[in-house]
C-alpha positions as CSV (number, residue, x, y, z in Angstrom):
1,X,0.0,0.0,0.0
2,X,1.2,3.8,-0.9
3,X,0.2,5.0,3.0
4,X,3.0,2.4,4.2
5,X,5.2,2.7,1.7
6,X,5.6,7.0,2.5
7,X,5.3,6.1,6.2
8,X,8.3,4.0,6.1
9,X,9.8,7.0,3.9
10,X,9.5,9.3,6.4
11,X,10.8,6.8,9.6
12,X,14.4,6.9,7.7
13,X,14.0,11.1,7.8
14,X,13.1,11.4,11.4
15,X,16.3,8.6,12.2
16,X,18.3,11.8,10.8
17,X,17.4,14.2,13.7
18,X,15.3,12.3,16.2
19,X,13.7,15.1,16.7
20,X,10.0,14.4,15.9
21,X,7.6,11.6,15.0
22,X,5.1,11.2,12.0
23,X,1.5,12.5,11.6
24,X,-1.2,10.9,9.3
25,X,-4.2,12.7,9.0
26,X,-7.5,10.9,7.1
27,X,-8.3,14.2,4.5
28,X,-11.6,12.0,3.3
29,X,-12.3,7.9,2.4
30,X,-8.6,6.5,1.3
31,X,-7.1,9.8,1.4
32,X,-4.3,11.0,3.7
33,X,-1.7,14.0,4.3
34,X,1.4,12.5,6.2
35,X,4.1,14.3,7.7
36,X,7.1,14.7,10.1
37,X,5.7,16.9,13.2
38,X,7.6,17.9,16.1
39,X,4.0,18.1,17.8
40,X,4.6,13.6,17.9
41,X,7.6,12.7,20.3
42,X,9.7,10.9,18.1
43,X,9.6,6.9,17.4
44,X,5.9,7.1,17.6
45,X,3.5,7.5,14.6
46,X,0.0,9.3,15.5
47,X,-3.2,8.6,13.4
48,X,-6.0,11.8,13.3
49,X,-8.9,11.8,10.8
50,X,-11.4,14.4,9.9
């Protein structure tokens, strides 16, 4: 699936600076916006829908 595939994209970034975690955000049915945020302690991977 494309949502793991970027997930696992952006695990290797945050490695670089440990400095946050990743966001996905459900923007509507089998859409999402995923991104580094330093609002998610890094290591950890938070899920919000809207």
């Amino acid at each position: 699936m494309l949502l793991d595939l970027v997930v696992e994209e952006l695990r290797h970034l945050a490695r670089q600076d440990r400095s946050c975690g990743i966001l996905v955000t459900r923007t509507a049915p089998g859409r999402f916006c995923v991104e580094l945020s330093d609002q998610v302690p890094y290591g950890l991977t938070w899920e919000t829908g809207t």
